[in-house]
Steps between C-alpha positions, in 0.01 A plus 500: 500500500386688807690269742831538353459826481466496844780263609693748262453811704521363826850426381572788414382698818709234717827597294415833566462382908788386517696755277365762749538311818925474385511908488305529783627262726893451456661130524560341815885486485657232711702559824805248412604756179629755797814387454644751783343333770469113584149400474495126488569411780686218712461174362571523139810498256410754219617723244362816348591655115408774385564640123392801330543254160287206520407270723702240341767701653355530825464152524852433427590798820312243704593197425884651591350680805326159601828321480728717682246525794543092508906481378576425871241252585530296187887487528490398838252246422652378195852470724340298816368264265783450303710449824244246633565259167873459643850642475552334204200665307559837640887522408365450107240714503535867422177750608544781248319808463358401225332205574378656851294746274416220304309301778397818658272577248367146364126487575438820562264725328376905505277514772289795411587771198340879516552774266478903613352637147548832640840498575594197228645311765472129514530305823554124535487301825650183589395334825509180737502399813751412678431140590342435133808609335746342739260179415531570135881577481582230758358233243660725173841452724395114519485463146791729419703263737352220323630628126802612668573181640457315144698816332819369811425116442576618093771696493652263752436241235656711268796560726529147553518401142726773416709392779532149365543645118762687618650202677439298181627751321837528756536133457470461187786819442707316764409175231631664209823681692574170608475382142682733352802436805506178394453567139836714538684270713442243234599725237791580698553135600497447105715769423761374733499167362474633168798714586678188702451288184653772240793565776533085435505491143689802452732332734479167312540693211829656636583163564465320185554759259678848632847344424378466117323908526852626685681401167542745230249431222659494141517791281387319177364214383672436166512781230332805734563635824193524782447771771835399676825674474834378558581367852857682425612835337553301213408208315666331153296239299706260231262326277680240214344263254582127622372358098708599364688688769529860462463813665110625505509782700560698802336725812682756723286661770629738768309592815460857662275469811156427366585563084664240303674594138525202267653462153428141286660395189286199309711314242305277249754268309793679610348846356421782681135555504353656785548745743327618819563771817295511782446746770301352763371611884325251705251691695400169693810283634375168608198584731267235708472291739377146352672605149718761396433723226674736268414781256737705270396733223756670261592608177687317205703557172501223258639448151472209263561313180842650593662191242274595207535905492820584729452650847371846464437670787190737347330136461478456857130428663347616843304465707362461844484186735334324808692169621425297808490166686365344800629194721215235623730251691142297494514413087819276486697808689476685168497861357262633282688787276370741193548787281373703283546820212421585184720252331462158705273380787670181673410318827680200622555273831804377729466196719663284726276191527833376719508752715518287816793319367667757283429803633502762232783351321302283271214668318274498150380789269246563267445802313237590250595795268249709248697694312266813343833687259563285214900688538548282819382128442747217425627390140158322434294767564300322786249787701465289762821317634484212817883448672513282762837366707618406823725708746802454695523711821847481661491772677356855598717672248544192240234347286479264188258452221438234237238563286326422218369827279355653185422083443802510398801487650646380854683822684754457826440808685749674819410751746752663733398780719751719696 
């Protein structure tokens, strides 16, 4: 126990030494922190700091102090040995502030720190001589050069293969613009033939049929008119009975520009029995190129079982109507006709099979009739009524009929138009 209690106060009476010896003798304070008068001396690159923060801060002062005092040399060392690795090198390199700084300060360290406690001034020192740090930096510079070099050699790399990407890429455009020329000058190669070929078989078509499509189409079929209207002012239909022979029935029709007026008498077994008036406009007069088509609509008055209960006018039926046709010269040069209301719907079909040795002058019809009013069927009562006949054309205003209807009897009908 008595020896470390002796060890124990000679501690203590050393602290004290050296407690007393710092009041009484004041700290040796070195001559590089008069920073208003140069005290290093020739020789040396260095840089002085000085904060009344911390000496982190001083440090930083000197390290920025340190590098401005050797901005010059390193830049001018950095640039002769750039030049010396060739034109070439030296026109892609670019020495930038930043990366003079950069090697300035690689390697280097705080030389030698002090701290005024009486003032709270902290002092930081950076130093070197000259020929170590030209040593040092020269060999930084070497490496820099080195990295710098591989950094070039990369980016040239990069260059390069963006250079042929972009060349790729400009051939390939020039590829596809090419393609797509070609693409439209076959389209437009195909197009012309396409259009050459149509100009042919229109022509052709001219050829073989556009003497049949220049003739007037006819205006019925056998027992309804279509969506023509007289080629005249006026036209006057005769129909008579040929077993026995008798008169059946008649049609006059008169023409004003694009309406038609028409007034029928039907005669079954030499009675009266029905009558009909049309008013009719054709909105489409025999349109088309390849086939001609045309559309009337209208309205009509119609009274029947005129032989069983006397004509009475108060009896009489209307209604509205759509009637039409259309020529396709390629179906046995025929026309295709229909009509419809509220008290029939019929369709039928003229053609002249003969065409190339007839002309129009020798034709056949066919008619199919459904017949909805129970007033206007024939003396059997049929609904639905077939007539079918052949037709005499002798000229553009003069036409003749024989024809077979109601299954029944065999009519002779005449058609002047004037």
């Amino acid at each position: 126990m008595g020896f470390f209690f002796t060890v124990k106060k000679s501690v203590i009476i050393l602290s004290l030494i050296i407690a007393a010896s710092g009041t009484l003798f004041p700290q040796f304070r070195p001559e590089w922190t008069n920073t208003q008068k140069s005290t290093i001396g020739t020789g040396f690159y260095y840089g002085i700091g000085v904060s009344q923060s911390n000496s982190d801060e001083a440090d930083t002062r000197a390290f920025l102090e340190f590098a401005r005092n050797v901005e010059v040399k390193v830049k001018s060392t950095f640039q002769r040995e750039v030049n010396e690795e060739g034109k070439e090198f030296s026109d892609r390199t670019i020495l930038s502030m930043e990366m003079i700084s950069d090697v300035s300060l690689k390697g280097i360290a705080v030389t030698e720190r002090y701290t005024d406690t009486t003032s709270a001034t902290f002092y930081s020192l950076i130093k070197y001589r000259m020929t170590e740090y030209d040593s040092l930096i020269q060999s930084q510079i070497g490496r820099e050069i080195a990295l710098m070099k591989v950094r070039n050699k990369m980016q040239e790399e990069k260059r390069q293969e963006e250079l042929r990407s972009e060349k790729i890429k400009n051939q390939q455009d020039e590829e596809r613009k090419n393609e797509e020329l070609r693409a439209r000058q076959e389209a437009l190669s195909i197009e012309q033939k396409r259009q050459q070929q149509k100009e042919r078989e229109a022509e052709l078509h001219k050829k073989i049929y556009g003497e049949f499509l220049s003739n007037a189409a006819p205006e019925k079929v056998i027992s309804f008119r279509n969506g023509e209207i007289s080629n005249k002012e006026s036209s006057l239909l005769v129909k008579a009975g040929l077993t026995p022979f008798r008169f059946n029935g008649g049609l006059l029709a008169l023409r004003i520009a694009m309406f038609e007026f028409s007034g029928t008498a039907i005669f079954q077994k030499q009675k009266f029995a029905q009558q009909e008036a049309h008013l009719k406009l054709q909105i489409l007069p025999r349109v088309g190129e390849f086939t001609k088509t045309s559309l009337a609509i209208g309205a009509v008055q119609a009274v029947g079982l005129i032989a069983d209960s006397g004509y009475k006018f108060k009896r009489a039926k209307y209604s509205a109507f759509v009637a039409g046709n259309i020529t396709i010269p390629e179906y046995a040069y025929s026309t295709f006709s229909f009509y419809g209301e509220k008290r029939k719907v019929s369709i039928g079909v003229t053609s002249f099979p003969f065409y190339e040795q007839f002309k129009n002058h020798l034709g056949f019809i066919l008619e199919m009739n459904y017949l909805i009013d129970k007033e206007f069927r024939n003396t059997k009562n049929n609904s639905f009524v077939v007539n079918g006949g052949i037709r005499l054309q002798g000229s553009d205003t003069f036409s003749t009929q024989l024809t077979f209807e109601e299954y029944e009897e065999l009519n002779l009908s005449i058609e002047f138009q004037f």
